[in-house]
C-alpha positions as YAML, in Angstrom:
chain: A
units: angstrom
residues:
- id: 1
  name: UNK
  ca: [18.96, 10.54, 5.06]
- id: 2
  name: UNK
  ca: [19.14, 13.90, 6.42]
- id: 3
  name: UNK
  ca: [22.79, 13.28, 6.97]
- id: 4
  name: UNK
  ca: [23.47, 12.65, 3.36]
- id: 5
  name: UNK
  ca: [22.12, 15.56, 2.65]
- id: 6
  name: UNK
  ca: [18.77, 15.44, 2.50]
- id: 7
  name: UNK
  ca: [16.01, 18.46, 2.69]
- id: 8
  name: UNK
  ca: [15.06, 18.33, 5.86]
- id: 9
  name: UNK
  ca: [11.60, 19.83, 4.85]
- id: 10
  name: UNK
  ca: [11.36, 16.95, 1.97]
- id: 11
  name: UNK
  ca: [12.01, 14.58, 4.90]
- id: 12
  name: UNK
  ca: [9.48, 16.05, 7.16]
- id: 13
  name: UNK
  ca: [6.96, 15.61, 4.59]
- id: 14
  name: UNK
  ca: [7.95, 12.10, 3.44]
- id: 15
  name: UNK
  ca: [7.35, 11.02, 7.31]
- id: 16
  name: UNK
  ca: [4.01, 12.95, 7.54]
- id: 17
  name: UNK
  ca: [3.13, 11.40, 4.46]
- id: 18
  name: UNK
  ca: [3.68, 7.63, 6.00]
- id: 19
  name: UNK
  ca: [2.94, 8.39, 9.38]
- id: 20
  name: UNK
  ca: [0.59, 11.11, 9.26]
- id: 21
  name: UNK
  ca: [-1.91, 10.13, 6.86]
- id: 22
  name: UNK
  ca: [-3.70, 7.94, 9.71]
- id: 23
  name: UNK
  ca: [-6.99, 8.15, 11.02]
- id: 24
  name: UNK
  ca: [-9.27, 5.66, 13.67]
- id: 25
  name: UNK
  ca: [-11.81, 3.85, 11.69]
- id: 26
  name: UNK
  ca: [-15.58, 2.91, 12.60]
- id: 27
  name: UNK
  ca: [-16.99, -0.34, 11.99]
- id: 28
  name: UNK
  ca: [-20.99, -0.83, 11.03]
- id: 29
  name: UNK
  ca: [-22.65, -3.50, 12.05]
- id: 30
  name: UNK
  ca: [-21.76, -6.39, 9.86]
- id: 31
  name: UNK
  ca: [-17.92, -5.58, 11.15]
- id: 32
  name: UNK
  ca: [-17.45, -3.94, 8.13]
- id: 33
  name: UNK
  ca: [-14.34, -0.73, 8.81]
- id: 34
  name: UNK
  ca: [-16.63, 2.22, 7.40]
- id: 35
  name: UNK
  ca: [-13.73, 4.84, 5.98]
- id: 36
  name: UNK
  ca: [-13.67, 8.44, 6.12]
- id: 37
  name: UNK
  ca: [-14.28, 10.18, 3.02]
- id: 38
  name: UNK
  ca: [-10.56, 11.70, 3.93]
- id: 39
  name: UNK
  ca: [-9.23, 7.70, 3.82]
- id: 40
  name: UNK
  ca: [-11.03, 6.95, 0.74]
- id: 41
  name: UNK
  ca: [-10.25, 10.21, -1.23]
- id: 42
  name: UNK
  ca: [-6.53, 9.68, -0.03]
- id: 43
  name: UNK
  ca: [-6.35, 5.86, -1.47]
- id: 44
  name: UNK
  ca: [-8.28, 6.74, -4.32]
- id: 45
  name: UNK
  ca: [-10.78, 3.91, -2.42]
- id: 46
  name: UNK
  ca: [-13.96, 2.80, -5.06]
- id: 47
  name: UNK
  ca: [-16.40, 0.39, -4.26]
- id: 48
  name: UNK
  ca: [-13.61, -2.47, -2.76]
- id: 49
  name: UNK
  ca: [-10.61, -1.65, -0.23]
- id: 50
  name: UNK
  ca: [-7.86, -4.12, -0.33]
- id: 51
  name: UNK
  ca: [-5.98, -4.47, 3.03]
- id: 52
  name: UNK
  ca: [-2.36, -6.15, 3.00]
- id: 53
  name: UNK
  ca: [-0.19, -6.85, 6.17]
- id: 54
  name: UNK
  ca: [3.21, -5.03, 5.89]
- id: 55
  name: UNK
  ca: [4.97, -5.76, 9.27]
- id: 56
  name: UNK
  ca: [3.44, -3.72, 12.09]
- id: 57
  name: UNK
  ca: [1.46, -1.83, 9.70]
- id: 58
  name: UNK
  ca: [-1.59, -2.49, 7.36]
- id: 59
  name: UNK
  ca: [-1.34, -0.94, 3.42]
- id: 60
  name: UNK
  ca: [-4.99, -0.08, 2.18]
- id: 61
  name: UNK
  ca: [-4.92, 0.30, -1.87]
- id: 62
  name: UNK
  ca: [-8.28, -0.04, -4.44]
- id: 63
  name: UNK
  ca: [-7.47, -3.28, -5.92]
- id: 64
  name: UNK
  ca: [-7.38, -1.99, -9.73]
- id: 65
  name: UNK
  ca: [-4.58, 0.07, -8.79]
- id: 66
  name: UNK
  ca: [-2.74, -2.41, -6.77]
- id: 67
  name: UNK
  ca: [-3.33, -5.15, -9.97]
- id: 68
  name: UNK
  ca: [-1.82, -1.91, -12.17]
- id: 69
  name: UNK
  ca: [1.00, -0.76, -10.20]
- id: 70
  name: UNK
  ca: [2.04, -3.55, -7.40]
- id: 71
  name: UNK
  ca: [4.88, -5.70, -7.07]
- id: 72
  name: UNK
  ca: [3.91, -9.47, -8.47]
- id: 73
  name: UNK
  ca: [3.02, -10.26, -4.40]
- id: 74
  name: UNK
  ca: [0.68, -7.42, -4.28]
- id: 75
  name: UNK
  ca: [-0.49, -8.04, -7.86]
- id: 76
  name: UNK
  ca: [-1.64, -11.97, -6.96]
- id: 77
  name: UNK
  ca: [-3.13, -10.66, -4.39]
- id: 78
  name: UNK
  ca: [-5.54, -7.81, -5.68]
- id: 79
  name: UNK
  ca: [-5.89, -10.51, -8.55]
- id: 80
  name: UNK
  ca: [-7.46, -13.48, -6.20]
- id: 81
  name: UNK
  ca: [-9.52, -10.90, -4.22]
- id: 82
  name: UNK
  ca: [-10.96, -9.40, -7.42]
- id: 83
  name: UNK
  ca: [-11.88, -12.35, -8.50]
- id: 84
  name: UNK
  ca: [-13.28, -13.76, -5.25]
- id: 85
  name: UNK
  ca: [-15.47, -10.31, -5.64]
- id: 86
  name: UNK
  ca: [-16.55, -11.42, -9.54]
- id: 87
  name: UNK
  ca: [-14.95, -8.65, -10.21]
- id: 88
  name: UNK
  ca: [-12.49, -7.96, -13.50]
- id: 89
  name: UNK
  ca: [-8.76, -8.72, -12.81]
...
């Protein structure tokens, strides 16, 4: 990109911004992953954390948001979780 003219300082951020924002995670007892208030803050993370495979890399989104603004794969996804949780889809 940076050869097409790109900002190089844009594209420095855009890579922090996938590749930074990463953290280890904790698990409790149950084998629950206990977040870091940074994590949750940063995916806006309520009550319910939806993990989704994407190639070598895991997405983490609050499922209302993902049922708002996903593609229709992520959408039937947060959809059947939510409702698996009795929650409103």
């Amino acid at each position: 990109a940076e050869e097409k003219g790109g900002d190089p300082a844009t594209l420095d951020d855009q890579g922090r911004n996938v590749f930074g924002i990463t953290e280890r995670v904790t698990y409790d007892s149950g084998g629950r992953i206990v977040l870091s208030p940074f994590l949750r803050e940063e995916g806006g993370i309520e009550d319910l954390a939806l993990f989704v495979g994407q190639g070598r890399f895991v997405e983490m989104w609050n499922p209302k948001v993902a049922l708002e603004s996903g593609g229709d794969t992520l959408k039937r996804i947060a959809s059947y979780y939510l409702k698996q949780r009795g929650a409103k889809s």
